[in-house]
N, C-alpha and C positions, 0 to 999 in steps of 0.2 A: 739133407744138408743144403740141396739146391736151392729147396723154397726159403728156409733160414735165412740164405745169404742174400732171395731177393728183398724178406720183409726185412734185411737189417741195413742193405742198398737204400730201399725208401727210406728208410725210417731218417739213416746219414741226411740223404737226399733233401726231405722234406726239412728237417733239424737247419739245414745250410739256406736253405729256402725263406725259411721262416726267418732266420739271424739277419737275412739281406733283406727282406722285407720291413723286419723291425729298424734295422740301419738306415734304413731308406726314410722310413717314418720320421726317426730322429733327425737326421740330418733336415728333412721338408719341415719338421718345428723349428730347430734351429734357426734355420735360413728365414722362416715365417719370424720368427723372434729378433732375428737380427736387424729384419724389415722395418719389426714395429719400434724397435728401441733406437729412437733416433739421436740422440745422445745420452755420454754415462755423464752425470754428476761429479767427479772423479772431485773438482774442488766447486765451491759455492763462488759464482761470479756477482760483483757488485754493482749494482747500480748504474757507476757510470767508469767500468773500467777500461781504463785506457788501454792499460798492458794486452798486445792479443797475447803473448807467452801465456798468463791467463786462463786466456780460452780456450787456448791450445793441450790444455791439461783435458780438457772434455771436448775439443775437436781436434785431434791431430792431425788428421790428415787435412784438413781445411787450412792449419795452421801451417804446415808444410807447403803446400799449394802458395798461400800468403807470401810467405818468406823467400820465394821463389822471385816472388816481383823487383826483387834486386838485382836477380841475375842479367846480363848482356847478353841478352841470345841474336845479338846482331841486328843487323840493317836488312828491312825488308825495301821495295824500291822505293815506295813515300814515305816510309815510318822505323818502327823497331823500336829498338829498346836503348840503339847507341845515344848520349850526348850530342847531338852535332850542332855547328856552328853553323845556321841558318843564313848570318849574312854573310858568311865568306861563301857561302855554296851561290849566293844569288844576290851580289850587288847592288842590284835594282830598289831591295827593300829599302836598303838607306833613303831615296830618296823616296820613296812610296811614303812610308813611315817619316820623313822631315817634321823635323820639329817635336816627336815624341819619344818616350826611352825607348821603342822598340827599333829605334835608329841605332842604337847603341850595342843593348845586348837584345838577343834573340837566338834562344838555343831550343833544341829540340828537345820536347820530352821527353824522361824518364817512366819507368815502373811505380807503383804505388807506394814501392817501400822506399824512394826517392824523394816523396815530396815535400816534406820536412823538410833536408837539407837543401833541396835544390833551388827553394822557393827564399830563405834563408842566407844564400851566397849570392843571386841573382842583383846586377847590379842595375837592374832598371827601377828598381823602385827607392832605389835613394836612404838616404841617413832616415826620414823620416816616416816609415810603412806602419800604414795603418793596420788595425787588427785585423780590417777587414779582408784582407790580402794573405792570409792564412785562412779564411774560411773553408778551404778544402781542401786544407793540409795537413790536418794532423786527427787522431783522436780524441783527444783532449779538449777539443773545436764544445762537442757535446757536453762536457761535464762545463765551461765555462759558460755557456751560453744558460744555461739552469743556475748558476749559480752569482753570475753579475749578470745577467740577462743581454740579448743581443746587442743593443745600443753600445754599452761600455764595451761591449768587445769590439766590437767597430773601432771606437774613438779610442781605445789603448792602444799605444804602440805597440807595433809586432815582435819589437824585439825587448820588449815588457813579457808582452804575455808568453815568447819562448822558451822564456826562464824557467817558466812552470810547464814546459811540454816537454818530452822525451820522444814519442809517438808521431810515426805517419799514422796517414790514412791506413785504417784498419776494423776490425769486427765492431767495436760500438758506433763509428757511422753510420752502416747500414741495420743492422742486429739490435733485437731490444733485448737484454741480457737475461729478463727473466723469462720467455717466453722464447725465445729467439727466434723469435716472427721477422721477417725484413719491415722494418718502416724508413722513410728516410728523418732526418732531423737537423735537414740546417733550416734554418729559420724563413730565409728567402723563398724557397722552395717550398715550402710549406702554406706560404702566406700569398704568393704566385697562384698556386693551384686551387686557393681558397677563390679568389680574385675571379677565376676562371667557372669558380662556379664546380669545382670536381671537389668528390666528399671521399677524400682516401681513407675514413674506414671503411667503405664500401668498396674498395680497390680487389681484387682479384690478385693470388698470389704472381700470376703469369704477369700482371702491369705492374705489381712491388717490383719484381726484376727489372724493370725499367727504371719505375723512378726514382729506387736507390740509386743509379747514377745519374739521372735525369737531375737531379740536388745539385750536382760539380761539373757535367760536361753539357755546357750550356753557357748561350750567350748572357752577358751581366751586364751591369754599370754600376754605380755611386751615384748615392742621391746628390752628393755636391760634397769639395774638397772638405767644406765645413762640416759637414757631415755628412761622411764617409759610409753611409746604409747602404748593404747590400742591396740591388732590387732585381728583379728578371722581367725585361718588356714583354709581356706576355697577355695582357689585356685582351689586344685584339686578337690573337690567335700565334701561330707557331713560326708562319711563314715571313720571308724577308719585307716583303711588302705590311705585312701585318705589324713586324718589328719596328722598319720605316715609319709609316704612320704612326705610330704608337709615342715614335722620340720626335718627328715634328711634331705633336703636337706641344711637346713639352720645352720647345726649342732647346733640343739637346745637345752639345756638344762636347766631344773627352777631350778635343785639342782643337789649337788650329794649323792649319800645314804651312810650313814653314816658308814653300816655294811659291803656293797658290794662294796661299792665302785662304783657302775654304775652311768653312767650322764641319772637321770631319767625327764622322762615330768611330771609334775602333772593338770590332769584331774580337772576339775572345773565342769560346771554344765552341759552337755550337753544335755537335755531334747529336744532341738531343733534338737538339730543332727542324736537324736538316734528317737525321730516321724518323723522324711522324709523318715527311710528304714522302716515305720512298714506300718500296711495295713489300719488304718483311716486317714493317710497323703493321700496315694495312691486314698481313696477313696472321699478325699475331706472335709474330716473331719477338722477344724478347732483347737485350741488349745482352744481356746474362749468357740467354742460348747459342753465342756464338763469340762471346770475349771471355766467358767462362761455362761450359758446356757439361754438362753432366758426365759422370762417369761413375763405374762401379768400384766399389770397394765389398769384397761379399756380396751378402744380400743387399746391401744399404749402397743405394745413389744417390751421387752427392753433385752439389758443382763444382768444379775445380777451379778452387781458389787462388791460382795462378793465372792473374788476369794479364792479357796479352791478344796481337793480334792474331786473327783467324788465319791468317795465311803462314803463321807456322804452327799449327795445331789444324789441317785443313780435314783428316780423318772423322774427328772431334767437332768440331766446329760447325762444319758445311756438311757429310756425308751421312748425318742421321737424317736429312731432309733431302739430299741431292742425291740424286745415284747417278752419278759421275766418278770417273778415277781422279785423283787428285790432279793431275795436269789439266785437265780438263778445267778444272773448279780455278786453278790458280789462274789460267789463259784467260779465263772471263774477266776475273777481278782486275787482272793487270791491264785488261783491252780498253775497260772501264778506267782505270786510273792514268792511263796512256794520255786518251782523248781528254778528261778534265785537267791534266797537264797542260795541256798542248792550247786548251780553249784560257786556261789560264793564265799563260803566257805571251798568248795575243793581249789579253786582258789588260795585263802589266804595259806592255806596248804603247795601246792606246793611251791609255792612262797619263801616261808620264809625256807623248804627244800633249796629251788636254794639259797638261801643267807647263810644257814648254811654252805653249801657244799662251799661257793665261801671263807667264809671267815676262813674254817678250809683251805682250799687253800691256802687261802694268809699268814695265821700263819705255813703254813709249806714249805714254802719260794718261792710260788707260783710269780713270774712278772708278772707286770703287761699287759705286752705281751701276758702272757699265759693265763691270764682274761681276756682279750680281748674278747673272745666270749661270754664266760658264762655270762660276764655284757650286752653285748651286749644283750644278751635273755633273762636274769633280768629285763631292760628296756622293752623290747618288751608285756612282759608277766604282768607285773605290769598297764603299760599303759592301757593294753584292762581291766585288773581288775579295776582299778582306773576308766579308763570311765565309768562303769557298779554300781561303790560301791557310787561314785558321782553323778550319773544320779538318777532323782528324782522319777522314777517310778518304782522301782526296776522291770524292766524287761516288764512291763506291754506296753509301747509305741512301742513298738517292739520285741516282744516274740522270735523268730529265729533268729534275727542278735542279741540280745542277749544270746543266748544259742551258735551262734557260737564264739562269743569275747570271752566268757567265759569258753570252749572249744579250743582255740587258746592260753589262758594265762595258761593253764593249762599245754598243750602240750609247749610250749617254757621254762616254770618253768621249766620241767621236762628234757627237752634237756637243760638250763643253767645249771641243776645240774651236768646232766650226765656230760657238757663240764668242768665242775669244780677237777668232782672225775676221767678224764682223766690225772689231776697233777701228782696225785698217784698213778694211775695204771702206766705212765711213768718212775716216780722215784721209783717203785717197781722191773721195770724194767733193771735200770741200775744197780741196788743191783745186780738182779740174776745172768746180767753178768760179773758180780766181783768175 
């Protein structure tokens, strides 16, 4: 009986063994299977659908993520998710801004699942907003743009072409629906990066993470009120000085300021521009891998399509590259967004000196000949503020070329003043030889 119960011991033994090794099997296909099946077909997506619900049928959890970008998950210290009133928080912009809407309204961004509406109620653009002013607002953007071609969607009123959108920014901006490769698809961007000489089908998935936003957070202009073509200064290269150059040569200007009189540019978003001179461009770093970070779901990693900023996702975001505990990670960002405050604020400063100095000038019978410089460094000075006060990461995407822009607006403030209160010292001048 003894030997019995050992062969009938093994025999359980080996039986239990075998069952876990075959589980183990299963489960290692599984999890291999789940790996490779990187979406189910659940419905057929079309061509150019707008709806992500949709997509959502064959990405849920992507689509979940998406849908998330409505939510208020509060004020981080430069940014978040809240609405805020820009120029009640910082008075100053009124006059920075004189003479343009963003004297008026200027609210802080929203989420992606905002921009629809938000762009929609915004009272800066007036009764008459051109199409082009939803170019990177809706999903819809894509199917119009294939179907009246860019130009008329330029030149049709925004609040024409609304009628036929339902949709924010969502999967067919970035996503080709049959394929669901990332490419981007607004037109400008496409035809920019042409210009530059870069062949995006030869792009590398880790740069699509980029220049799927690279398409909408980025500096812009209008080719002219008459026609209203999106374009991106981009010619000469990424940086401000490249930008500068790029629109004198075109003698460009979006306004003129109301106090100074200068033909100034105004700065829109340029988050893309100001991450090519910083050091996680350089090093390969994605836009994606840190405002939408990968995560697991099963076997299958995804990125989380709840796009937002890094410092409330700091685990996610920063700590698959940083091995730092999160206070750590946050201390740095904040020490960085501290000082480009603090450097921008001077900025603002000088600034509004160079425009006192220009327009006590011009009340004391200063031509406009003789302001000819001093605007001219009003301009100069404002522009690197304004890319620095519009760019979304206060200082954080590029810590050095933002300490030097911001450092360059200060120093040309301070020489348009100086070339201002040369009026005076001139006409003090011709007094004394009298």
């Amino acid at each position: 009986m003894t030997g019995n119960r050992i062969y009938l011991t093994l025999f359980v033994v080996s039986a239990v063994g075998v069952a876990l090794v075959a589980a183990l099997l299963l489960n290692i296909f599984q999890r291999k299977q789940e790996g490779r099946d990187r979406f189910f077909n659940v419905v057929p997506i079309a061509r150019f659908e707008t709806d992500p619900q949709v997509w959502g049928h064959n990405f849920p959890e992507q689509y979940d993520g998406w849908k998330h970008t409505t939510d208020n998950y509060g004020r981080t210290r430069y940014g978040g998710s809240e609405q805020r009133d820009r120029l009640a928080e910082n008075p100053n912009l009124k006059r920075l801004y004189a003479g343009y809407p963003f004297s008026e309204d200027y609210k802080e961004e929203r989420g992606h699942g905002w921009a629809l509406v938000d762009v929609l109620a915004t009272k800066r653009l007036g009764k008459k907003k051109p199409g082009t002013c939803m170019s990177c607002k809706s999903s819809a953007n894509v199917k119009l743009w294939s179907e009246i071609g860019p130009e008329k969607f330029y030149t049709t009123s925004m609040v024409e072409l609304a009628k036929t959108t339902k949709h924010p920014i969502s999967c067919l901006n970035c996503h080709d629906p049959k394929t669901m490769e990332l490419r981007p698809a607004n037109p400008a961007f496409l035809s920019a990066m042409k210009e530059r000489g870069v062949d995006l089908s030869k792009a590398t998935r880790q740069e699509m993470r980029s220049y799927v936003c690279g398409q909408c957070h980025v500096e812009y202009y209008f080719e002219s009120k008459a026609k209203p073509v999106l374009r991106f200064p981009w010619k000469n290269g990424f940086r401000v000085d490249d930008i500068e150059a790029y629109y004198e040569a075109l003698e460009f200007k979006d306004w003129e300021h109301k106090e100074s009189g200068a033909k100034m540019i105004k700065a829109q978003h340029p988050e893309f521009e100001l991450w090519n001179t910083g050091i996680h461009a350089r090093s390969g770093v994605s836009c994606a891998d840190c405002h939408m970070p990968f995560k697991r779901i099963g076997s299958q990693k995804i990125s989380d399509h709840w796009v937002r900023s890094p410092l409330v996702n700091i685990a996610a975001a920063c700590e698959t590259c940083h091995r730092w505990d999160e206070k750590e990670m946050k201390d740095r960002v904040l020490t960085i967004q501290d000082r480009t405050k603090k450097l921008l604020s001077q900025s603002e400063t000088a600034i509004l000196a160079a425009v006192d100095a220009i327009k006590a000038a011009k009340s004391a019978g200063a031509s406009d000949s003789a302001l000819q410089e001093a605007r001219h460094l009003h301009r100069r000075a404002q522009f690197r503020w304004d890319f620095m006060n519009s760019e979304n990461s206060m200082g954080f995407h590029s810590p050095q070329e933002s300490a030097r822009l911001l450092a360059e607006s200060i120093d040309f403030a301070r020489q348009s003043q100086v070339a201002a209160l040369k009026f005076f010292m001139k006409s003090e001048g011709k007094v004394a030889k009298r």
